[in-house]
PDB file as gemmi writes it, atoms N, CA and C in Angstrom:
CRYST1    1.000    1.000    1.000  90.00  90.00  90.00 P 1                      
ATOM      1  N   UNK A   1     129.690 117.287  90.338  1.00  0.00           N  
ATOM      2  CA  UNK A   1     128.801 116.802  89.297  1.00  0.00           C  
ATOM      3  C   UNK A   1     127.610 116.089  89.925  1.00  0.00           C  
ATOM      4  N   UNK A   2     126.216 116.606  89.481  1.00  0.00           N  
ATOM      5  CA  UNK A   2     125.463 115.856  89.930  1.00  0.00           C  
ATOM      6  C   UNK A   2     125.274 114.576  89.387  1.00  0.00           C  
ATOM      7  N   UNK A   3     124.681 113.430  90.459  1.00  0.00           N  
ATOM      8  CA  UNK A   3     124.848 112.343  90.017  1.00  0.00           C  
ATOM      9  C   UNK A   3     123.495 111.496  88.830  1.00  0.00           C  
ATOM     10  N   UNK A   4     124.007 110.835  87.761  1.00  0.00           N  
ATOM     11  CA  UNK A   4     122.301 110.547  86.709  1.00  0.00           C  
ATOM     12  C   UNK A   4     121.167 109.965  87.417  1.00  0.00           C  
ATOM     13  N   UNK A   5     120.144 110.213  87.408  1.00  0.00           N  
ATOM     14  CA  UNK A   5     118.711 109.108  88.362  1.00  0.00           C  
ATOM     15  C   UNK A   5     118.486 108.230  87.052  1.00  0.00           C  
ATOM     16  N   UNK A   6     118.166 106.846  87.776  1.00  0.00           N  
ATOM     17  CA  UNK A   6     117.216 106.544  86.470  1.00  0.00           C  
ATOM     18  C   UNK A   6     116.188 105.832  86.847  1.00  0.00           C  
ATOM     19  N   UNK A   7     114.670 105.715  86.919  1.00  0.00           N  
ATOM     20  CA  UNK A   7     114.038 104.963  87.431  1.00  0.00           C  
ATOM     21  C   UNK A   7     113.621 103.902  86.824  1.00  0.00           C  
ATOM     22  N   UNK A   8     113.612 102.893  87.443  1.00  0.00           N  
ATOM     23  CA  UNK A   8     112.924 101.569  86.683  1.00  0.00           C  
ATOM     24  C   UNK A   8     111.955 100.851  87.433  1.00  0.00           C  
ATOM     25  N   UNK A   9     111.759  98.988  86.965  1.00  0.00           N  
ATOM     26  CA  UNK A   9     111.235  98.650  87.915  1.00  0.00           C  
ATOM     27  C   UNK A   9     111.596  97.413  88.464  1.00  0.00           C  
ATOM     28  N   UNK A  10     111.062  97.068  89.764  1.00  0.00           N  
ATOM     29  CA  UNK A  10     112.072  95.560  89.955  1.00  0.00           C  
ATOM     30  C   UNK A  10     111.525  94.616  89.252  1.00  0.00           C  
ATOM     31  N   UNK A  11     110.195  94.668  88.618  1.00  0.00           N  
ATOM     32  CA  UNK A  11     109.783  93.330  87.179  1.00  0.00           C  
ATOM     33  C   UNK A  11     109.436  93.750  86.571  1.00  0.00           C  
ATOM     34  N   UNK A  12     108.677  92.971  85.480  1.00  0.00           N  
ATOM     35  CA  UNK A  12     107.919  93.389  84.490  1.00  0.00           C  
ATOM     36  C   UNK A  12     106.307  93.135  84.571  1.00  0.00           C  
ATOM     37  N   UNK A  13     105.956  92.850  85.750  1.00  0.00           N  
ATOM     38  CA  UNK A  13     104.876  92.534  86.071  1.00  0.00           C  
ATOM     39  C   UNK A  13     104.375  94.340  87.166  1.00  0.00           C  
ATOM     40  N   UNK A  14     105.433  94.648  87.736  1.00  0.00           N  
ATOM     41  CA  UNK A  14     105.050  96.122  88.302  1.00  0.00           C  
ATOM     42  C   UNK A  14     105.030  97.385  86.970  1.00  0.00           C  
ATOM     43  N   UNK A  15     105.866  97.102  86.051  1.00  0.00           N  
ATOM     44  CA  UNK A  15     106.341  97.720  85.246  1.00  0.00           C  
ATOM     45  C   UNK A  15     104.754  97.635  83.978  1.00  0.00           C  
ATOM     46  N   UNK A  16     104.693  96.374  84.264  1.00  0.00           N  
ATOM     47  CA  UNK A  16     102.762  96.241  83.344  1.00  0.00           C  
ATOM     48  C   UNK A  16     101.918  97.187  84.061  1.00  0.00           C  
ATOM     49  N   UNK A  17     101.883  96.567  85.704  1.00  0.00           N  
ATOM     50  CA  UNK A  17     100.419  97.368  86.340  1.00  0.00           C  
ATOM     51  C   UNK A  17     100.770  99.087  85.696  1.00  0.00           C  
ATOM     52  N   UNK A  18     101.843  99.493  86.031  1.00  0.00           N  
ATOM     53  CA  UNK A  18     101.691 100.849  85.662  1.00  0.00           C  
ATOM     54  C   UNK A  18     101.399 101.136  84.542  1.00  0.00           C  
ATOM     55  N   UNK A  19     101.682 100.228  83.539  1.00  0.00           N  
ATOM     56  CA  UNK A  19     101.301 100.593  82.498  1.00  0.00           C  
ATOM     57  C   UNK A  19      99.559 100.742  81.668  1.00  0.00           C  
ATOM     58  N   UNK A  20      99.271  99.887  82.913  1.00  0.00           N  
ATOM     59  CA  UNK A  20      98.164  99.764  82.528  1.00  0.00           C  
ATOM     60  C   UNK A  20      97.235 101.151  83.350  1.00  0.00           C  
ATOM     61  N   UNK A  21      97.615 101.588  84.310  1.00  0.00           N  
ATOM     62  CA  UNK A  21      97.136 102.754  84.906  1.00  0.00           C  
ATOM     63  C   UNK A  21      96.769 103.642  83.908  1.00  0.00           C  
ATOM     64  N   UNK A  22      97.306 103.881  83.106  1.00  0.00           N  
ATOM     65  CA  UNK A  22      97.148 104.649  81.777  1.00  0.00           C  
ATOM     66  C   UNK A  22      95.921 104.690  81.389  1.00  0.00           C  
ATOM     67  N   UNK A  23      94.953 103.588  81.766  1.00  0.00           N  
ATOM     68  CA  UNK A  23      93.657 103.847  81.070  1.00  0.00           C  
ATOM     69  C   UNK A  23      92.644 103.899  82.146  1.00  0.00           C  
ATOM     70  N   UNK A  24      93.303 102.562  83.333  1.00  0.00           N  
ATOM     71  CA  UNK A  24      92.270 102.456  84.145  1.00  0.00           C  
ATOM     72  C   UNK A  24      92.142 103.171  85.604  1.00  0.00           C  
ATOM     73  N   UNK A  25      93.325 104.045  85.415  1.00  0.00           N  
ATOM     74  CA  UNK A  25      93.199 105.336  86.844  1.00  0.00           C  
ATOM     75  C   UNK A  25      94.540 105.923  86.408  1.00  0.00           C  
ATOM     76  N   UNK A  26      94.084 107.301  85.578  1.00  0.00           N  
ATOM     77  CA  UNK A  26      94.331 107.921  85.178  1.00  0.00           C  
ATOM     78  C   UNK A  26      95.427 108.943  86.113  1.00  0.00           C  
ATOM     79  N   UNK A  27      94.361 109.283  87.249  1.00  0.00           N  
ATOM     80  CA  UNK A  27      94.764 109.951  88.576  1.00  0.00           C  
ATOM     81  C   UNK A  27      96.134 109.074  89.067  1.00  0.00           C  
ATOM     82  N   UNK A  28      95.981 107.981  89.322  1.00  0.00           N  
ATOM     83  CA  UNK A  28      97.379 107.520  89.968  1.00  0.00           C  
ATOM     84  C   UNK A  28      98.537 107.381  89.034  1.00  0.00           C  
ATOM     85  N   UNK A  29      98.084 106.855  87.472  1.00  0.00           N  
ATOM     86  CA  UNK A  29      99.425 107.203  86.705  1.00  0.00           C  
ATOM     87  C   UNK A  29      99.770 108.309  86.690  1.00  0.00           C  
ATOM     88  N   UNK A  30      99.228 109.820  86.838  1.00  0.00           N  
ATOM     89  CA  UNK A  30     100.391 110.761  86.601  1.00  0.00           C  
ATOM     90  C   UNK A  30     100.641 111.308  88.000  1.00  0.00           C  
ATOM     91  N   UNK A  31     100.032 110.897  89.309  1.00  0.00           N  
ATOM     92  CA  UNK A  31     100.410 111.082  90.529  1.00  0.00           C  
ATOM     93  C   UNK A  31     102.018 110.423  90.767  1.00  0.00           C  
ATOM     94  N   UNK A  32     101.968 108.839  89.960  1.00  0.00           N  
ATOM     95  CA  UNK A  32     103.248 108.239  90.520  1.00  0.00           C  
ATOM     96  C   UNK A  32     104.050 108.475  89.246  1.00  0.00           C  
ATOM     97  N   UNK A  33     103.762 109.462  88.122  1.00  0.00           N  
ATOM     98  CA  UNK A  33     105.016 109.398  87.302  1.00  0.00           C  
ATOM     99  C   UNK A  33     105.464 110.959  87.653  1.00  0.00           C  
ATOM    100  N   UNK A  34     104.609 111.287  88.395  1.00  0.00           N  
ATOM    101  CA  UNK A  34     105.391 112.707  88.995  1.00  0.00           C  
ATOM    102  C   UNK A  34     106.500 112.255  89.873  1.00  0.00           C  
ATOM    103  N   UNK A  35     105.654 111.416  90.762  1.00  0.00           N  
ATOM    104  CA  UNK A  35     106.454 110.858  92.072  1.00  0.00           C  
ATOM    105  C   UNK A  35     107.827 110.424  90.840  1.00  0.00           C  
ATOM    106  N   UNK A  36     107.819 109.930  89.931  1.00  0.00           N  
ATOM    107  CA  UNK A  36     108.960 109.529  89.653  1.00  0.00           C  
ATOM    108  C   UNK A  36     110.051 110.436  89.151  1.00  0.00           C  
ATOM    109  N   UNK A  37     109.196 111.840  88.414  1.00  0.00           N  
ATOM    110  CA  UNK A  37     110.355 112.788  88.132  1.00  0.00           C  
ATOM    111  C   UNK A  37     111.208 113.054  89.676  1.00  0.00           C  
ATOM    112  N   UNK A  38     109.990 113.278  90.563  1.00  0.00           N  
ATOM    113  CA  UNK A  38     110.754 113.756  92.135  1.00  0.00           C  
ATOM    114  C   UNK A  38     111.584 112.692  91.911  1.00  0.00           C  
ATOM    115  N   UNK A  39     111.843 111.458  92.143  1.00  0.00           N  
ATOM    116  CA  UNK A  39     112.807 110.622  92.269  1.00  0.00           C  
ATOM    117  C   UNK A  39     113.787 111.358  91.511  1.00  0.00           C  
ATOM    118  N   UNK A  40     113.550 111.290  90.075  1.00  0.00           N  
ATOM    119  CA  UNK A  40     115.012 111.296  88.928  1.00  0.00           C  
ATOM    120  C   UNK A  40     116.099 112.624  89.721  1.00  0.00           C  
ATOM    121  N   UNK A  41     115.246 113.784  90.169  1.00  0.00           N  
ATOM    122  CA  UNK A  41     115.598 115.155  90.699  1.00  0.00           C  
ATOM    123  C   UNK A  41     116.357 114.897  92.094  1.00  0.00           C  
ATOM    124  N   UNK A  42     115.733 113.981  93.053  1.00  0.00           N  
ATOM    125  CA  UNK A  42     116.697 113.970  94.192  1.00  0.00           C  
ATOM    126  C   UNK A  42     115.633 113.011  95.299  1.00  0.00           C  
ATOM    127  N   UNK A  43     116.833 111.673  94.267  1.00  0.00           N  
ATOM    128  CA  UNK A  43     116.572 110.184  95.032  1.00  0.00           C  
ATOM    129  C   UNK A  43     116.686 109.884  96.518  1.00  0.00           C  
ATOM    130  N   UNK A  44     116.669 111.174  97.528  1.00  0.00           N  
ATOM    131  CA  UNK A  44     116.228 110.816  98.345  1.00  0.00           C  
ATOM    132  C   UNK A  44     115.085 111.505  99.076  1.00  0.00           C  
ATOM    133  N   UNK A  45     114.344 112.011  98.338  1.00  0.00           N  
ATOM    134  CA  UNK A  45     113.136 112.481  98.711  1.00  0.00           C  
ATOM    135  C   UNK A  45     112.309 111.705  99.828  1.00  0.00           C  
ATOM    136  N   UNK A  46     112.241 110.409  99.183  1.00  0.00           N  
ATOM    137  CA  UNK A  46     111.331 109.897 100.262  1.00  0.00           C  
ATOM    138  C   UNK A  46     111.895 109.771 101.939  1.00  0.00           C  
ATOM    139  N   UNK A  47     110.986 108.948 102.467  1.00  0.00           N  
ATOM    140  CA  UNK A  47     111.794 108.771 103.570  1.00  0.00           C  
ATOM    141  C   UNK A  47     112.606 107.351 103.915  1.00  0.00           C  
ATOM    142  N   UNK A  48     113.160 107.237 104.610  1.00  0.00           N  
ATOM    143  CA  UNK A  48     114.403 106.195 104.498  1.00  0.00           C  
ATOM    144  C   UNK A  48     114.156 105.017 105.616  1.00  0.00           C  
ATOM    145  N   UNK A  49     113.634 103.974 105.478  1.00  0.00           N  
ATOM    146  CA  UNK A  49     113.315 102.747 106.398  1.00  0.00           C  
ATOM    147  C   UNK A  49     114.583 101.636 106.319  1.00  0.00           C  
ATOM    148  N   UNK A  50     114.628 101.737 107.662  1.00  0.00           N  
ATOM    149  CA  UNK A  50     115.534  99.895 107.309  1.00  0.00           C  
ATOM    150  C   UNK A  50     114.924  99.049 106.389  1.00  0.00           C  
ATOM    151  N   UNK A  51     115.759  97.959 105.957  1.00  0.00           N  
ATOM    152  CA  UNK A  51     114.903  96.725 105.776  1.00  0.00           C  
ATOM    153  C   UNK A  51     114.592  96.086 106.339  1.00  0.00           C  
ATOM    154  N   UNK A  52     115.407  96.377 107.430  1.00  0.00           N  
ATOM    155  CA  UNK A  52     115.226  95.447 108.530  1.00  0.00           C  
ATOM    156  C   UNK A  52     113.635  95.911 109.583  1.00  0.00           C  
ATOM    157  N   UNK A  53     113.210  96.498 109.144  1.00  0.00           N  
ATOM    158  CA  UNK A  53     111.927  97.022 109.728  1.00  0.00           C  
ATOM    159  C   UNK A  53     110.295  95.960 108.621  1.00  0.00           C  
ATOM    160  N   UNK A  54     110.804  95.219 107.291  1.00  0.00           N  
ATOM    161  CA  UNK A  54     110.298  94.943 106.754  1.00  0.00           C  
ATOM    162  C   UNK A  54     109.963  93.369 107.036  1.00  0.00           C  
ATOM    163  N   UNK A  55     108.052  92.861 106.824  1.00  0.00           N  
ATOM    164  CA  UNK A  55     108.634  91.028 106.864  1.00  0.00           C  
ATOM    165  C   UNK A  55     109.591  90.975 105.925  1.00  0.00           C  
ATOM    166  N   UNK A  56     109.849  89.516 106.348  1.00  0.00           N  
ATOM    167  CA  UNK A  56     110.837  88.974 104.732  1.00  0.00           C  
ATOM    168  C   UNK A  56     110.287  88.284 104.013  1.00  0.00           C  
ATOM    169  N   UNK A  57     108.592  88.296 104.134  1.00  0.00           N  
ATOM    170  CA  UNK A  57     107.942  87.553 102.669  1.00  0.00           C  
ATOM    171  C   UNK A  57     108.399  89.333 101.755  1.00  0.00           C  
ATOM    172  N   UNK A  58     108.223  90.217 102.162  1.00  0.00           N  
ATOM    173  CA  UNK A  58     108.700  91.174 101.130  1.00  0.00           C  
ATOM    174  C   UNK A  58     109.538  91.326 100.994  1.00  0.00           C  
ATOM    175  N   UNK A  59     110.361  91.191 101.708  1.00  0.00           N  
ATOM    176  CA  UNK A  59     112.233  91.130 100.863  1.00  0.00           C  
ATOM    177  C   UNK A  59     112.180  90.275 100.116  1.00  0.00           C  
ATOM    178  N   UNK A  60     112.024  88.956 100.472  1.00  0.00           N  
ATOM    179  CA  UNK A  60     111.802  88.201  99.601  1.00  0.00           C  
ATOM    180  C   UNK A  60     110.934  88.426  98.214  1.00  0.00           C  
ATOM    181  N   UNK A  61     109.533  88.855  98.107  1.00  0.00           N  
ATOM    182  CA  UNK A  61     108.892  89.134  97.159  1.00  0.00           C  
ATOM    183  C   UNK A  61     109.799  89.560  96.043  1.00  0.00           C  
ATOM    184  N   UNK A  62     110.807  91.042  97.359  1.00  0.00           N  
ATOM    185  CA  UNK A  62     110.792  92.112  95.831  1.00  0.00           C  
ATOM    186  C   UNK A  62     112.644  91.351  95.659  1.00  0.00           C  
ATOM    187  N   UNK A  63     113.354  90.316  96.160  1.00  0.00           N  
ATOM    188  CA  UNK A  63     114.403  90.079  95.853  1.00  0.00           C  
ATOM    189  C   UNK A  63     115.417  90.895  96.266  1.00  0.00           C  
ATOM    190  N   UNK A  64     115.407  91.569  97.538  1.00  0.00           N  
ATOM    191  CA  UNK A  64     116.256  92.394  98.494  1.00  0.00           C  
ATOM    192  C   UNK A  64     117.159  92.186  99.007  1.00  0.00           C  
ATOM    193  N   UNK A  65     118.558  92.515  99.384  1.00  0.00           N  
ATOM    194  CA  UNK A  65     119.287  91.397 100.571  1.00  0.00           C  
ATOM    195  C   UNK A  65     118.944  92.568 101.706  1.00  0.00           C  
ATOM    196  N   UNK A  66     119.608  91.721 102.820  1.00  0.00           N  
ATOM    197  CA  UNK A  66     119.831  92.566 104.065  1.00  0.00           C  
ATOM    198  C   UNK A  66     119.919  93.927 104.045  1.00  0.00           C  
ATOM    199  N   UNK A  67     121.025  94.326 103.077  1.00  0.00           N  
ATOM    200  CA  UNK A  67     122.290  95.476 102.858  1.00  0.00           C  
ATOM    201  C   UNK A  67     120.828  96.828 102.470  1.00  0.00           C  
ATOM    202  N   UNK A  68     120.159  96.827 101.796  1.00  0.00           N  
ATOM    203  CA  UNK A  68     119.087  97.751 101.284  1.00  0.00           C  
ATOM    204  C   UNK A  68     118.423  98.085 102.483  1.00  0.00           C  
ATOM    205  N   UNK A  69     118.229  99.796 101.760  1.00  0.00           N  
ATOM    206  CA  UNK A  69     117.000 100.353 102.466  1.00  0.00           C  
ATOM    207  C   UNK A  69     115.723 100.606 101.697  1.00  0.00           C  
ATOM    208  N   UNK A  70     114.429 100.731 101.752  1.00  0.00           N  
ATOM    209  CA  UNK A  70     113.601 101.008 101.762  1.00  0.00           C  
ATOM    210  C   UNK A  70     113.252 102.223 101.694  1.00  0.00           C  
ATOM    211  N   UNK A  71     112.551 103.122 100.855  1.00  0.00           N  
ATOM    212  CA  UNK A  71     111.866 104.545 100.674  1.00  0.00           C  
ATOM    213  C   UNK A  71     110.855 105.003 100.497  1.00  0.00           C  
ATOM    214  N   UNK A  72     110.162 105.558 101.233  1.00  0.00           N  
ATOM    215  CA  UNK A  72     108.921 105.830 101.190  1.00  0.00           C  
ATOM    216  C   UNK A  72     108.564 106.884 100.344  1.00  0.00           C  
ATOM    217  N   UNK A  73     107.857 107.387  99.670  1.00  0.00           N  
ATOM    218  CA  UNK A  73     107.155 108.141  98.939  1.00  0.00           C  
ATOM    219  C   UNK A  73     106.117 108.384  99.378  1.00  0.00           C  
ATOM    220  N   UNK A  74     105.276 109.534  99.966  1.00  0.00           N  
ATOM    221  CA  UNK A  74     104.248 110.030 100.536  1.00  0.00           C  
ATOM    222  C   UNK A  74     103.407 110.292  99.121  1.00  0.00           C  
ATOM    223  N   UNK A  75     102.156 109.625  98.418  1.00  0.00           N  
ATOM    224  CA  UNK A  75     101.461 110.243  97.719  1.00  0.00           C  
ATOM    225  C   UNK A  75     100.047 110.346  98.246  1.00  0.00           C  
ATOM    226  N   UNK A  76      99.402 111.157  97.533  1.00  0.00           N  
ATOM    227  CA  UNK A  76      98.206 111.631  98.018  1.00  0.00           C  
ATOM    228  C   UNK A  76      97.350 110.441  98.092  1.00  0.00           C  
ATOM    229  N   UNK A  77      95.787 110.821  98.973  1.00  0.00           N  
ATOM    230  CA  UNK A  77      94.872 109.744  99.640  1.00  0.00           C  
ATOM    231  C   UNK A  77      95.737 109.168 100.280  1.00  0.00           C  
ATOM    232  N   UNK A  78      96.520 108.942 101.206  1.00  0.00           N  
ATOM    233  CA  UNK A  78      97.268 107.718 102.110  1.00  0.00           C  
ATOM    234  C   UNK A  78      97.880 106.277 100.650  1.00  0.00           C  
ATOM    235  N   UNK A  79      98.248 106.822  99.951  1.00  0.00           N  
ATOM    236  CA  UNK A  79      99.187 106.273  99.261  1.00  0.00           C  
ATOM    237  C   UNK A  79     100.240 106.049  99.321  1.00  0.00           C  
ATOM    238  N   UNK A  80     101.442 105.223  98.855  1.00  0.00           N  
ATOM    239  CA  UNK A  80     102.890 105.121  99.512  1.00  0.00           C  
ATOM    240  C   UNK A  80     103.171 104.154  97.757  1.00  0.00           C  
ATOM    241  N   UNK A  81     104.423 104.733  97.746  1.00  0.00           N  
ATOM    242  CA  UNK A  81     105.667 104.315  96.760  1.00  0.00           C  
ATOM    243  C   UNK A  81     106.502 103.847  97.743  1.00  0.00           C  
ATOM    244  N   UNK A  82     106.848 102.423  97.499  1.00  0.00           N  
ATOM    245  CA  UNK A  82     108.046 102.372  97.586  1.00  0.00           C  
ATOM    246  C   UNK A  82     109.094 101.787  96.827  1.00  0.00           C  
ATOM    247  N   UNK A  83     110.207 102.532  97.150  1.00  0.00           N  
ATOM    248  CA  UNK A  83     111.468 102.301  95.861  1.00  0.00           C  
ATOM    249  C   UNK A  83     112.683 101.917  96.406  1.00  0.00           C  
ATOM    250  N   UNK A  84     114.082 101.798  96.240  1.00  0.00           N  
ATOM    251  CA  UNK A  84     115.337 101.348  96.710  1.00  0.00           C  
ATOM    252  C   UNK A  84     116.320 102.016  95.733  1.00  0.00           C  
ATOM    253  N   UNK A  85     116.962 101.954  96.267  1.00  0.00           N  
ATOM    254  CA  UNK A  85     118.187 102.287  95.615  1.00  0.00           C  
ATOM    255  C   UNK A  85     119.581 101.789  95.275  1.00  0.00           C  
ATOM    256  N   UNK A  86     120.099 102.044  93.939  1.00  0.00           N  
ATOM    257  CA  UNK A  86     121.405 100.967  93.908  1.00  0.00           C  
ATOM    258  C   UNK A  86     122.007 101.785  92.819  1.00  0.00           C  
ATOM    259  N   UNK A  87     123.670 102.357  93.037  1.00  0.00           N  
ATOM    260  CA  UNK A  87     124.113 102.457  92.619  1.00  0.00           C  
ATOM    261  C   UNK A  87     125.261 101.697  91.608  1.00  0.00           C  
ATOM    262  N   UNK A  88     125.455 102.260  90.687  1.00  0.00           N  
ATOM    263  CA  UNK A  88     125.971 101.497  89.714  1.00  0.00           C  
ATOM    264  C   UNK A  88     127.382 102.686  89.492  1.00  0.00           C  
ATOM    265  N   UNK A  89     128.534 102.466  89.542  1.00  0.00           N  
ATOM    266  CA  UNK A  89     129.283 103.651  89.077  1.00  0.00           C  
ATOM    267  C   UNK A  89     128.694 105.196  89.037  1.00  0.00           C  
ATOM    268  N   UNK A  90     128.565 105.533  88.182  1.00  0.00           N  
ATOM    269  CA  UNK A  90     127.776 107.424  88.222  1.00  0.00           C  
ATOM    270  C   UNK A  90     126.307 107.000  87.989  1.00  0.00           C  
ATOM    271  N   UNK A  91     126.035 106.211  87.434  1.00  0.00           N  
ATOM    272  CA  UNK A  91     124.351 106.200  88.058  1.00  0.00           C  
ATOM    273  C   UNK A  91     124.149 105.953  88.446  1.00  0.00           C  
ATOM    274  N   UNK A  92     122.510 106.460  89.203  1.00  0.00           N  
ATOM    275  CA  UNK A  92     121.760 105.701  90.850  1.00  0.00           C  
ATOM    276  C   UNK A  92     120.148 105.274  89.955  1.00  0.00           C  
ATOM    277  N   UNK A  93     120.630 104.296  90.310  1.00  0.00           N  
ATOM    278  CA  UNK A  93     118.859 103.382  89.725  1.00  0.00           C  
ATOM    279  C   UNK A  93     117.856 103.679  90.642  1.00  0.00           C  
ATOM    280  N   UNK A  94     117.016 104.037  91.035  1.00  0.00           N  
ATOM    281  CA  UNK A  94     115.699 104.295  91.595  1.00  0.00           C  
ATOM    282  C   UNK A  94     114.755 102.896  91.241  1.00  0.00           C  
ATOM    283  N   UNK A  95     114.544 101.857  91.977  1.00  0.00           N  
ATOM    284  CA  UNK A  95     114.316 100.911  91.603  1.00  0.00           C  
ATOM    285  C   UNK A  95     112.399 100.969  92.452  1.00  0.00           C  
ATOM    286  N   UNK A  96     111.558 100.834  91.522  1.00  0.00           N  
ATOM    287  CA  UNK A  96     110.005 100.884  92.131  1.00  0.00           C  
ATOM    288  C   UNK A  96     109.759  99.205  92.468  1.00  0.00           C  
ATOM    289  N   UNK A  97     109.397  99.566  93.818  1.00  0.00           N  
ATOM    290  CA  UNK A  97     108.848  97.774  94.577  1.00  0.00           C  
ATOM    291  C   UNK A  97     107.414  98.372  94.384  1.00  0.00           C  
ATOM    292  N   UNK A  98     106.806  98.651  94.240  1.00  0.00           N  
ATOM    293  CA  UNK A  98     105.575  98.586  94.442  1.00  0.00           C  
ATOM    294  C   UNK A  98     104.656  99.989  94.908  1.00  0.00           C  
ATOM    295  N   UNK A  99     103.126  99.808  94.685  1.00  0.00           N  
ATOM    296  CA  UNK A  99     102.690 101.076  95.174  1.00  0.00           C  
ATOM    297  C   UNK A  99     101.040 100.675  95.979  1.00  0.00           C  
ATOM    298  N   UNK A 100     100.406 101.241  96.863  1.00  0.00           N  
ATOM    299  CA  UNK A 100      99.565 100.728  97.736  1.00  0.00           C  
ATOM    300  C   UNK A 100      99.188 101.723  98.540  1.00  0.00           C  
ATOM    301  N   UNK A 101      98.220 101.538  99.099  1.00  0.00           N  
ATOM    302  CA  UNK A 101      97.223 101.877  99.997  1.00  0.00           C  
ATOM    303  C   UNK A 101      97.384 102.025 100.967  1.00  0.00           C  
ATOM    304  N   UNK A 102      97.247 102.822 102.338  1.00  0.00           N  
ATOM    305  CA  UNK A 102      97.791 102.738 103.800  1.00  0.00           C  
ATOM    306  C   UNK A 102      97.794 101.820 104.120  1.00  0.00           C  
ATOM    307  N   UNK A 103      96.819 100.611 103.934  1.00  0.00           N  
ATOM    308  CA  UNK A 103      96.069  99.400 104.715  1.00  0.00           C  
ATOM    309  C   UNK A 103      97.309  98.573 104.445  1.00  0.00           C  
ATOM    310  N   UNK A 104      97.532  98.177 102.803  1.00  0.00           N  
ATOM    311  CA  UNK A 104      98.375  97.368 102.751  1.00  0.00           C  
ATOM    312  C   UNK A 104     100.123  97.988 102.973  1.00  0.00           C  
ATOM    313  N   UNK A 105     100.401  99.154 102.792  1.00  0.00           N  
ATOM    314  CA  UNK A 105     101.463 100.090 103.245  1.00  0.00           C  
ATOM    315  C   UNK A 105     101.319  99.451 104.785  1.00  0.00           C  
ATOM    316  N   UNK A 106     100.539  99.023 105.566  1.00  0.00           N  
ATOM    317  CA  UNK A 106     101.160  99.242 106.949  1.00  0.00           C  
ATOM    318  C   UNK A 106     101.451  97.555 107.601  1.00  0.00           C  
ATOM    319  N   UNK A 107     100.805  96.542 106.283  1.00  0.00           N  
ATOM    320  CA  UNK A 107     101.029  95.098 106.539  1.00  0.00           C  
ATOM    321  C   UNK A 107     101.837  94.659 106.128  1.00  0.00           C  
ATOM    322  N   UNK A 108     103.002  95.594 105.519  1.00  0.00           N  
ATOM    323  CA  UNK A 108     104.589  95.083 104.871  1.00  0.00           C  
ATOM    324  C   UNK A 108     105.473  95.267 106.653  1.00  0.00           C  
ATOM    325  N   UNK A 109     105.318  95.658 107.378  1.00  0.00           N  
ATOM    326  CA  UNK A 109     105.854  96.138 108.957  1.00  0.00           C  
ATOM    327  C   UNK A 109     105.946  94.970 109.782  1.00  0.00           C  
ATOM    328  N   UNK A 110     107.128  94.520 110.308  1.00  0.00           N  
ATOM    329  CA  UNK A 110     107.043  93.646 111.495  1.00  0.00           C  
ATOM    330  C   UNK A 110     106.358  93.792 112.523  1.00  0.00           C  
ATOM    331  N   UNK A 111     106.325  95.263 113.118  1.00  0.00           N  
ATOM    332  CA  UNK A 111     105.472  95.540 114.492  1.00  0.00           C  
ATOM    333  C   UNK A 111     104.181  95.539 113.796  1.00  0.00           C  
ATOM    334  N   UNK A 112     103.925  95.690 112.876  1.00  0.00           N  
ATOM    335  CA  UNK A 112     102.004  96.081 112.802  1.00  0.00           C  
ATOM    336  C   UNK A 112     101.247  94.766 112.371  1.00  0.00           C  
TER     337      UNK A 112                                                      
END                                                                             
């Protein structure tokens, strides 16, 4: 049996910005609600980072422990999703931390 996706978000403050994409960049809301069907279809699309590769003002930010990994989502222009994952019994939550720019995509990194 395949297993249910469900995507959400880790607040309601990420869960606004997107919402607000809707009017004011059109292009990235249906770039990252594609990105999100890919999620629902097969949550591990992206690619798979420690956390431990992350500072911990962003673990911290997004409320992470140790135990999590990190997923990258490749979207177009040097864009990046990233999401986590947590299972619950038969469903897997697809949980969205955030979405950004190479620049700031590469200042979440301990080495960079």
């Amino acid at each position: 049996m395949k297993e249910e996706v469900t995507v959400g978000f880790i607040d309601n403050k990420i869960r606004n910005s997107f919402e607000k994409l809707k009017k004011m960049d059109k292009k990235l809301y249906k770039l990252l609600d594609r990105a999100f069907d890919d999620i629902k279809k097969d949550y591990t699309i992206g690619e798979k980072r420690p956390i431990k590769s992350i500072k911990k003002e962003f673990i911290k930010k997004w409320g992470l422990d140790e135990t999590r990994n990190i997923w990258v989502y490749d979207l177009p222009s040097a864009w990046r999703l990233l999401y986590t994952i947590r299972k619950e019994e038969v469903i897997v939550l697809a949980i969205i931390l955030d979405w950004m720019n190479h620049d700031a995509y590469m200042k979440i990194y301990k080495d960079r």
